[in-house]
N, CA, C and O of each residue as an XYZ file, in Angstrom:
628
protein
N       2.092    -40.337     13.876
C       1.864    -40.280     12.442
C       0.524    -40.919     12.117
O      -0.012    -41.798     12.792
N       0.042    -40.371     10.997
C      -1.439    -41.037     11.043
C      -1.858    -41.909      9.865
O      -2.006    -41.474      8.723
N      -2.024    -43.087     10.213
C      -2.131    -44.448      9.552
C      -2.996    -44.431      8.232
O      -2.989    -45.275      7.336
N      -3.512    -43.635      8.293
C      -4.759    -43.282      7.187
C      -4.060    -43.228      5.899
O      -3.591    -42.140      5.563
N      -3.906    -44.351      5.049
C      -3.100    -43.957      3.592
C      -4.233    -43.173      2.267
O      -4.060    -42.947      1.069
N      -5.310    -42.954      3.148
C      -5.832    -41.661      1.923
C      -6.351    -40.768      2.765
O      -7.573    -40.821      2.908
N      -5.777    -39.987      3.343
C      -5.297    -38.660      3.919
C      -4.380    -38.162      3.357
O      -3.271    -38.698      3.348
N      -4.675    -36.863      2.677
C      -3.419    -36.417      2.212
C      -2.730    -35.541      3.294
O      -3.202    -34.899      4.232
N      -1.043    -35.788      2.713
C      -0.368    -34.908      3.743
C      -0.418    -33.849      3.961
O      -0.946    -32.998      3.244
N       0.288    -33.625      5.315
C      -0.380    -31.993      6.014
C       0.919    -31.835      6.447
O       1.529    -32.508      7.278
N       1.475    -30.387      5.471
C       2.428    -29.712      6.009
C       2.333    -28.783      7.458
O       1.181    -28.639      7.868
N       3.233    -28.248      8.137
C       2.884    -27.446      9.032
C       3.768    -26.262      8.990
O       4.959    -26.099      9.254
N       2.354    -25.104      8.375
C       3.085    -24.323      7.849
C       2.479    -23.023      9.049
O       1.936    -21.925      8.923
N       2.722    -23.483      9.674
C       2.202    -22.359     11.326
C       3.414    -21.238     11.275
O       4.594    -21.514     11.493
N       2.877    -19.827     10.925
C       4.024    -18.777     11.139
C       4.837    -18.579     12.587
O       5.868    -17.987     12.906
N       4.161    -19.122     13.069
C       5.022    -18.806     14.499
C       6.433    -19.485     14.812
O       7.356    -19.092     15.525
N       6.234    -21.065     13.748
C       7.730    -22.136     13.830
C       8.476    -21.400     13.151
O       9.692    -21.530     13.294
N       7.991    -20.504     12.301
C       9.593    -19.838     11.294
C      10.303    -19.107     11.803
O       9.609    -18.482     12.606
N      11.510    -18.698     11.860
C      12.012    -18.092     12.548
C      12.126    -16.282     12.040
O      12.295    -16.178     10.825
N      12.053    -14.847     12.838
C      11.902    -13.913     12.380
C      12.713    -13.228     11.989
O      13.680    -12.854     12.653
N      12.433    -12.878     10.626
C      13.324    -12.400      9.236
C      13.782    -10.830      9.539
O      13.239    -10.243     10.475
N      14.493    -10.357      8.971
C      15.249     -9.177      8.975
C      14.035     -7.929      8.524
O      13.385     -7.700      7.504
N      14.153     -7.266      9.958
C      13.186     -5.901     10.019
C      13.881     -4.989      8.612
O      12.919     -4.564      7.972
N      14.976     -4.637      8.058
C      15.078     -3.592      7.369
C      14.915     -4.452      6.023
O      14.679     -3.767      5.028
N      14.987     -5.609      5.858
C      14.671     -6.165      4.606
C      13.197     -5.937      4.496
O      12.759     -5.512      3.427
N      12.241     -6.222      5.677
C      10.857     -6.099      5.509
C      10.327     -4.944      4.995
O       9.423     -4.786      4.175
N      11.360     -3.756      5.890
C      10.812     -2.634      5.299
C      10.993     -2.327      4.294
O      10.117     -1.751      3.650
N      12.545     -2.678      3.648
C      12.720     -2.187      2.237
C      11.628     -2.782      1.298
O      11.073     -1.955      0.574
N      11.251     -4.000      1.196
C      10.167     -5.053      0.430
C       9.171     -4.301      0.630
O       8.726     -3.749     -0.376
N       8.492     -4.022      1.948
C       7.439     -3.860      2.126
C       7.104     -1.842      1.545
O       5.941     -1.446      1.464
N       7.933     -1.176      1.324
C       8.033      0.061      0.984
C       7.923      0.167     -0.540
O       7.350      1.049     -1.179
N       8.660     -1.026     -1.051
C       8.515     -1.362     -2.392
C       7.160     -1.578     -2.957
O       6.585     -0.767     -3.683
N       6.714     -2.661     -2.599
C       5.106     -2.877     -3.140
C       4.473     -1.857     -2.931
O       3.961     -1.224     -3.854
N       4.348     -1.352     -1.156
C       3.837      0.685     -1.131
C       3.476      1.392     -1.771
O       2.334      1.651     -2.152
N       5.135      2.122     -2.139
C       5.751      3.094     -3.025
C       5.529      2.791     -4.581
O       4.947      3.357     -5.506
N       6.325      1.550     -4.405
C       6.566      1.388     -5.969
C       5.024      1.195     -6.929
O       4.737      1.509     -8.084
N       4.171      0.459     -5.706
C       2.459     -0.082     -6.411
C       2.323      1.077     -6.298
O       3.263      1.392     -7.028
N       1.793      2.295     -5.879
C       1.067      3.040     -5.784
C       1.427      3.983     -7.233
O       0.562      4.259     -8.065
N       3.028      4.449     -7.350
C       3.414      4.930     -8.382
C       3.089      4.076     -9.509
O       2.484      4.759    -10.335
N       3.176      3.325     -9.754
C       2.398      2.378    -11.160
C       0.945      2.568    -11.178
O       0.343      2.856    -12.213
N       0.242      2.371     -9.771
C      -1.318      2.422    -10.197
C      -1.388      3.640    -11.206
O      -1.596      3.854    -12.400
N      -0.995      4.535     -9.650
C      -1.011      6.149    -10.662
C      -1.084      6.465    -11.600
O      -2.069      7.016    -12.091
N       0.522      6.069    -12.445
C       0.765      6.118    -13.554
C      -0.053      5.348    -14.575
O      -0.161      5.855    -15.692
N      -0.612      4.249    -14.341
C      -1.756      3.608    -15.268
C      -2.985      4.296    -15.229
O      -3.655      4.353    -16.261
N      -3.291      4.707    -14.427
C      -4.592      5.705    -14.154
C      -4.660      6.602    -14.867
O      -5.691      6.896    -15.471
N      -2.838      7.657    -15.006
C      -3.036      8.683    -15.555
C      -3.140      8.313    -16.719
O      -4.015      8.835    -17.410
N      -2.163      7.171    -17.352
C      -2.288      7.181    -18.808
C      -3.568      6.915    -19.262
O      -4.091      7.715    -20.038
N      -4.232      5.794    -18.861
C      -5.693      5.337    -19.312
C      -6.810      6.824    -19.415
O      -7.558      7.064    -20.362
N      -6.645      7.669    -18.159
C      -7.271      8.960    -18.265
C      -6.924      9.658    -19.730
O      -7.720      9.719    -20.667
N      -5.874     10.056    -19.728
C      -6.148     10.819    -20.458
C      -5.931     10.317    -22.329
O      -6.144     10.884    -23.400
N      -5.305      8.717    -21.831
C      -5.984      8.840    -23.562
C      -7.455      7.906    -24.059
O      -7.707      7.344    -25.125
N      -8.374      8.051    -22.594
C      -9.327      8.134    -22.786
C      -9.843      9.890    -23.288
O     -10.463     10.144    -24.320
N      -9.474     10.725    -22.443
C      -9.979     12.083    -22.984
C      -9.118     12.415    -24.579
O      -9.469     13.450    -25.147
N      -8.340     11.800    -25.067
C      -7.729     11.883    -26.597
C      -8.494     11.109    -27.213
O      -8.850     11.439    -28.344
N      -8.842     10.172    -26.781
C     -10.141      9.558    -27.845
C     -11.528     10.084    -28.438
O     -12.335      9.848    -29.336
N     -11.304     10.900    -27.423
C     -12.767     11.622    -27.252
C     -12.708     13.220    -28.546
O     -13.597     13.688    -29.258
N     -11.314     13.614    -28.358
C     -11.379     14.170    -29.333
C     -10.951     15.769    -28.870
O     -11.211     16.816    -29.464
N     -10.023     15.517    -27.287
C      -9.908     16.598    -26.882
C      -8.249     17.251    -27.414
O      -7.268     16.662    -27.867
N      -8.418     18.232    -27.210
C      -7.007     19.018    -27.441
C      -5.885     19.328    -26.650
O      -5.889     20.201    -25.782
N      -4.956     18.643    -26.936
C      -3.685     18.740    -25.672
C      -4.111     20.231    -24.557
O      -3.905     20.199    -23.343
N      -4.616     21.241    -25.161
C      -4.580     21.956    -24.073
C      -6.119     21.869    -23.072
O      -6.215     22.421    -21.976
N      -6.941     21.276    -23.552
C      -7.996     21.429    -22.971
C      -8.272     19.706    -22.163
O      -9.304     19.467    -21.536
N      -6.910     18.455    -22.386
C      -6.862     17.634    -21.690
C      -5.620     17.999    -20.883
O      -4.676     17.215    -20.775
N      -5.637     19.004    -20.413
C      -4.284     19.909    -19.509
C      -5.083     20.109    -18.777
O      -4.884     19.692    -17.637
N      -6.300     20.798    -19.051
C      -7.255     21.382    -17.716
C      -7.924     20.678    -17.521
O      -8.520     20.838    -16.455
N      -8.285     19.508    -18.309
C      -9.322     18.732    -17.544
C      -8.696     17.973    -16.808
O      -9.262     17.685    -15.754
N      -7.462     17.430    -17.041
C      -6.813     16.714    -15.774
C      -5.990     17.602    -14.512
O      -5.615     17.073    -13.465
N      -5.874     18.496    -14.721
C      -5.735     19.547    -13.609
C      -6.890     19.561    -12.740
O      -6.685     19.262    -11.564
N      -7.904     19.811    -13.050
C      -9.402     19.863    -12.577
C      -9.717     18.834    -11.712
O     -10.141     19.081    -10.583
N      -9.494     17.262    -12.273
C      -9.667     16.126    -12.063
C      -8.935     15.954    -10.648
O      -9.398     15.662     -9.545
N      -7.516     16.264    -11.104
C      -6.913     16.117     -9.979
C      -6.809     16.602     -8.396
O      -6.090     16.228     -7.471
N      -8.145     17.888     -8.532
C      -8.219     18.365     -7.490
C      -8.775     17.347     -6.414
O      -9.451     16.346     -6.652
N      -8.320     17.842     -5.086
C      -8.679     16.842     -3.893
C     -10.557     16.866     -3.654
O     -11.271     17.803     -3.297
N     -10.903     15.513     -4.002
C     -12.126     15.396     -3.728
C     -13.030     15.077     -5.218
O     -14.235     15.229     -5.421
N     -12.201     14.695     -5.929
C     -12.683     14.708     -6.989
C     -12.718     13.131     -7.492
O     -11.794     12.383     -7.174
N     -13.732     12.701     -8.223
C     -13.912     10.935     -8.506
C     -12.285     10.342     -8.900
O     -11.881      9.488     -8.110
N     -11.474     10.658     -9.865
C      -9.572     10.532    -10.130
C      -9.434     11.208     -8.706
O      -8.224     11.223     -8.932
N      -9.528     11.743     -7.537
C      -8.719     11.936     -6.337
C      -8.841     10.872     -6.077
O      -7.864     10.180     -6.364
N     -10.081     10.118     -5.396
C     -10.747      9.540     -4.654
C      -9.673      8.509     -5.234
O      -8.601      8.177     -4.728
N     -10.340      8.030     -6.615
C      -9.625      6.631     -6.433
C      -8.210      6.458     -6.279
O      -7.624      5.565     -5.667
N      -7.658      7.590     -7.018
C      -6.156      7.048     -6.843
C      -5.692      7.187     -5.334
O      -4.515      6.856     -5.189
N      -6.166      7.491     -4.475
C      -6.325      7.196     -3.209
C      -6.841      6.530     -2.234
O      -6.411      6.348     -1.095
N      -8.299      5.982     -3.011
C      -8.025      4.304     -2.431
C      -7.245      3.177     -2.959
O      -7.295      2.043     -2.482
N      -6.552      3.516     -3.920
C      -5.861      2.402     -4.736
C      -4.302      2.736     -3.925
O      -3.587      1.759     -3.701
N      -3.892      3.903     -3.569
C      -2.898      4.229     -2.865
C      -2.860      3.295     -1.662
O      -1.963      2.529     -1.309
N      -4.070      3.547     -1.110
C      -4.220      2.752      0.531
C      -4.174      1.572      0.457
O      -3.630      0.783      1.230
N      -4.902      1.323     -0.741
C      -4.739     -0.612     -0.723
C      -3.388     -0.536     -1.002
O      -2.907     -1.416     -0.289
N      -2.419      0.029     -1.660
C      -1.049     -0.649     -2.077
C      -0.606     -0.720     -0.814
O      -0.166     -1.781     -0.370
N      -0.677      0.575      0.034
C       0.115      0.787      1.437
C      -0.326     -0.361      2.174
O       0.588     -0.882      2.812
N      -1.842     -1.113      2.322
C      -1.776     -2.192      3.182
C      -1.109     -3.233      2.594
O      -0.059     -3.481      3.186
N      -1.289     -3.812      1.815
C      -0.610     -4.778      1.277
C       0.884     -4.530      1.237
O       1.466     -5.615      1.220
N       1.784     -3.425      1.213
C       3.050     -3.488      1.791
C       3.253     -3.423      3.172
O       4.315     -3.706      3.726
N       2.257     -3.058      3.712
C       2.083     -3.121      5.182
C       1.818     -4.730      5.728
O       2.466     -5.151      6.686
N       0.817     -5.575      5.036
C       1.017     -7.175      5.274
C       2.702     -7.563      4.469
O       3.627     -8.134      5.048
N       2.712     -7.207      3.442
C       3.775     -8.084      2.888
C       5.431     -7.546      3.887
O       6.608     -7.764      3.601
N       4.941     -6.954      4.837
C       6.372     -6.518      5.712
C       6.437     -7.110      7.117
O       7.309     -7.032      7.981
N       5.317     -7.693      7.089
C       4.669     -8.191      8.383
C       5.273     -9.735      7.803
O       6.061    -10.399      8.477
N       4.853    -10.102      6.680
C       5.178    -11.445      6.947
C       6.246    -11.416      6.671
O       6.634    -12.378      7.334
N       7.243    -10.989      6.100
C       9.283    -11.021      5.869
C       9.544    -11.038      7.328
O      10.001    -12.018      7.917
N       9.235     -9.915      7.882
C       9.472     -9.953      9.289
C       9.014    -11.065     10.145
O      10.095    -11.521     10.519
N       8.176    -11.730     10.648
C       7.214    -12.201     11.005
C       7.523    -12.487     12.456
O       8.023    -13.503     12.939
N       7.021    -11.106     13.196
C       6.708    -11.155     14.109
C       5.426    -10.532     14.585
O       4.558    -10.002     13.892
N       5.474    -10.751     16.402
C       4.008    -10.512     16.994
C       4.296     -8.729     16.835
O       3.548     -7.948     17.423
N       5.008     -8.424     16.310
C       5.065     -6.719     16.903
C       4.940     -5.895     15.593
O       4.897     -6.277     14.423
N       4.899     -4.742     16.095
C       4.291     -3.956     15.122
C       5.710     -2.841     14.696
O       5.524     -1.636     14.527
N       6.883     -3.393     14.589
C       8.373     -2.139     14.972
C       8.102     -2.281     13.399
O       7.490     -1.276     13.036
N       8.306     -3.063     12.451
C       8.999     -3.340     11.372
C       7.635     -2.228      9.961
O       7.887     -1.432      9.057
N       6.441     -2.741     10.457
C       5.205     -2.000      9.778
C       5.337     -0.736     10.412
O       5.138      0.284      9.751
N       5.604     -0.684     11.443
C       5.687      1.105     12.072
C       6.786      2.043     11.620
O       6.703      3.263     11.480
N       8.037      1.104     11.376
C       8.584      2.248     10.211
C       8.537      1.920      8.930
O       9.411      2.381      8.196
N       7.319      0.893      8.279
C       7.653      1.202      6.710
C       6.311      2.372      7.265
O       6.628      3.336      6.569
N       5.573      2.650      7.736
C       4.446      3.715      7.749
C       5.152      5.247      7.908
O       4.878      6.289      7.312
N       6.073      4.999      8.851
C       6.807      6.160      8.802
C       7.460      6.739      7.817
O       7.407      7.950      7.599
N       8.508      5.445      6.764
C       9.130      5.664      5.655
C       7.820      6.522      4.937
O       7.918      7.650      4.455
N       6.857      5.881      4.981
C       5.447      6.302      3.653
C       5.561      7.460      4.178
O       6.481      8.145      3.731
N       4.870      7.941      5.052
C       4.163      9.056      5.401
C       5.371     10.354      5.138
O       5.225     11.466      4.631
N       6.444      9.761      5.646
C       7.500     10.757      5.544
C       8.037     10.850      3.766
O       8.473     11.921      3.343
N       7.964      9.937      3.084
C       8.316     10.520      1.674
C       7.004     11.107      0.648
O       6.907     11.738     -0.404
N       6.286     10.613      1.439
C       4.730     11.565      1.203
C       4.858     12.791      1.299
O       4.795     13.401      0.231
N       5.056     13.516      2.429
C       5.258     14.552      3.024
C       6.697     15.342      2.169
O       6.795     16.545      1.930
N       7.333     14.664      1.952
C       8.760     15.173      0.949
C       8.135     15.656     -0.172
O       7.849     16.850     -0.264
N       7.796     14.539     -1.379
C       7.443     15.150     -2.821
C       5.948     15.299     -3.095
O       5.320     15.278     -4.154
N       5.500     15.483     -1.616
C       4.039     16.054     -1.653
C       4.344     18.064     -1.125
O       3.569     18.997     -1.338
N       5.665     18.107     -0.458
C       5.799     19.581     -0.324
C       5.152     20.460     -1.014
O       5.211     20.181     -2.212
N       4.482     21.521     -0.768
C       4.145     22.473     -1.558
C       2.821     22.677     -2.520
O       2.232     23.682     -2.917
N       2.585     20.984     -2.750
C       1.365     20.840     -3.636
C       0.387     20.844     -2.447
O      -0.592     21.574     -2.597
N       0.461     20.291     -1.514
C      -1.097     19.988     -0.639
C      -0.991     20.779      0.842
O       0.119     21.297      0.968
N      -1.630     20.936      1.669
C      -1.868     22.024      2.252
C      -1.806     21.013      3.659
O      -2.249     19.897      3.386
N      -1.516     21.098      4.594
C      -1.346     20.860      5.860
C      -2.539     20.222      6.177
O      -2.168     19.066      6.375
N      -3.546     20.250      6.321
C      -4.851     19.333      6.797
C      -4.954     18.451      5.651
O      -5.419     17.364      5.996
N      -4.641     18.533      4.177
C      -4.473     17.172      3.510
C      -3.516     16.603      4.043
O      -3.633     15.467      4.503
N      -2.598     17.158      4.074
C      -1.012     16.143      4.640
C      -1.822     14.948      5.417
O      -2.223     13.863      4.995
N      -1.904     15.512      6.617
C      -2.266     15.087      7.887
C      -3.201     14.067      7.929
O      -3.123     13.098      8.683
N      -4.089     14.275      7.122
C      -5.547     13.083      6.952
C      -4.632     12.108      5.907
O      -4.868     10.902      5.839
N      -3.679     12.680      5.185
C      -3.339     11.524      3.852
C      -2.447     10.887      4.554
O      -2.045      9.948      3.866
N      -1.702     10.921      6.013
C      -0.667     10.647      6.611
C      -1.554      9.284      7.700
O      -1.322      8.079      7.797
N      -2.317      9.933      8.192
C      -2.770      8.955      9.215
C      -3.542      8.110      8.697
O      -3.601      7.067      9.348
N      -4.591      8.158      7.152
C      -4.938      7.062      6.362
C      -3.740      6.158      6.400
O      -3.827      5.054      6.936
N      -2.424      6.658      5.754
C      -1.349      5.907      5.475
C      -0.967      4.614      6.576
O      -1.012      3.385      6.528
N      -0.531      5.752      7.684
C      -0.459      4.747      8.812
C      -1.427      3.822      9.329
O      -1.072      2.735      9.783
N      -2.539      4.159      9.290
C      -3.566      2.881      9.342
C      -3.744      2.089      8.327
O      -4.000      0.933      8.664
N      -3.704      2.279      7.230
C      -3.459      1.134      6.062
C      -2.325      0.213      6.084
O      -2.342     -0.910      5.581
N      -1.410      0.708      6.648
C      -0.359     -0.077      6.570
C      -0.464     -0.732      7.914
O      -0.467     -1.963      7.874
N      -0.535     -0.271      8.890
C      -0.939     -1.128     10.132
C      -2.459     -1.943     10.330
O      -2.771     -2.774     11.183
N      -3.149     -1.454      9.368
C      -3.903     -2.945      8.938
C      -3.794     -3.838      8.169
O      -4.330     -4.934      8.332
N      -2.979     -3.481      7.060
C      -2.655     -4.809      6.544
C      -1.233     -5.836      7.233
O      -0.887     -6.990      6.979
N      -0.657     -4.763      8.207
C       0.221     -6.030      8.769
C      -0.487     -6.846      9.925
O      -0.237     -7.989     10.307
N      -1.678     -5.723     10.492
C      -2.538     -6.931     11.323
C      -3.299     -8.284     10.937
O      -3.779     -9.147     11.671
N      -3.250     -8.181      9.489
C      -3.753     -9.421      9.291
C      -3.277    -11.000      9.205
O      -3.716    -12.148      9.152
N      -1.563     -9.908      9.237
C      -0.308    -11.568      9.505
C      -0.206    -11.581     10.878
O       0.042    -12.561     11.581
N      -0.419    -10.383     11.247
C       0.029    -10.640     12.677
C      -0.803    -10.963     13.826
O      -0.377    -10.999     14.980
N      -2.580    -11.308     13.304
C      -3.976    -12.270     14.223
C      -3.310    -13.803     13.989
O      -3.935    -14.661     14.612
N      -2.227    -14.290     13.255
C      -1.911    -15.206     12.917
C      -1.510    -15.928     14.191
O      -1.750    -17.108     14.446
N      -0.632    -14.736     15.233
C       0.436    -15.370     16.272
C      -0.647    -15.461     17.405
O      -0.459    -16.326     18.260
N      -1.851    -14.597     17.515
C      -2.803    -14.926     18.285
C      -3.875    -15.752     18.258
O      -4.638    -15.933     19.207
N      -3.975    -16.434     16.812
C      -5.406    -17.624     16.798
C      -4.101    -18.644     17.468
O      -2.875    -18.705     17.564
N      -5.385    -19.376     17.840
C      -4.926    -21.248     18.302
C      -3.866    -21.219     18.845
O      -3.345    -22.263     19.239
């Protein structure tokens, strides 16, 4: 113990002493922030869009096509709501890493799977097979980078 009475105390909060938490709780949590963040960004995106274009003075039918338009793949509203997608997916991808908290990658490898696969569900029909595929393996690497960042934890020091 260290004699020093103005040292402040030092917890030891090293992830490796905790013991490792329940893989399907991680995933459910970690699918949540995902899923659930990404559907809110969205949905704030869309609303702010378009009653920015109602301010402006447009007409329900002609802020129909401009957000149709918008929404096409590759477009400045694609782009972002798809990097804002990826950041949610890493950050449920860390926040599943640490519930879980282990050195392995099982618990982030199926919330990536959960993603990619309910992606692929109520994305049916709208996007075309080479979007799938690029929006699938972004997925899985977002989410397996943000659980790598709990999980350099078990390898420093």
């Amino acid at each position: 113990m260290d004699q020093n009475p103005y040292r402040p105390p030092h917890a030891r909060l090293d992830p490796r002493r905790r013991e490792p938490g329940s893989i399907p709780k991680a995933v459910a949590i970690g699918a949540l922030v995902d899923i659930g963040g990404t559907m809110v960004a969205g949905t704030v995106i869309g609303v702010v869009y378009i009653l920015l274009l109602a301010l402006q003075g447009n007409s329900p039918d002609e802020i129909q096509r401009i957000v149709t338009e918008a929404s096409a793949t590759w477009s400045p509203l694609w782009l972002i709501s798809t990097i804002i997608g990826l950041t949610m997916s890493a950050l449920g991808g860390y926040t599943c890493a640490v519930i879980a908290n282990r050195n392995n990658y099982l618990a982030p490898g199926l919330l990536s799977l959960l993603s990619t696969s309910l992606g692929a569900y109520f994305g049916r029909g709208e996007i075309d097979l080479k979007q799938l595929l690029m929006l699938s393996a972004l997925t899985v690497v977002a989410v397996l980078g943000g659980a790598s960042l709990h999980n350099r934890k078990f390898t420093e020091g």
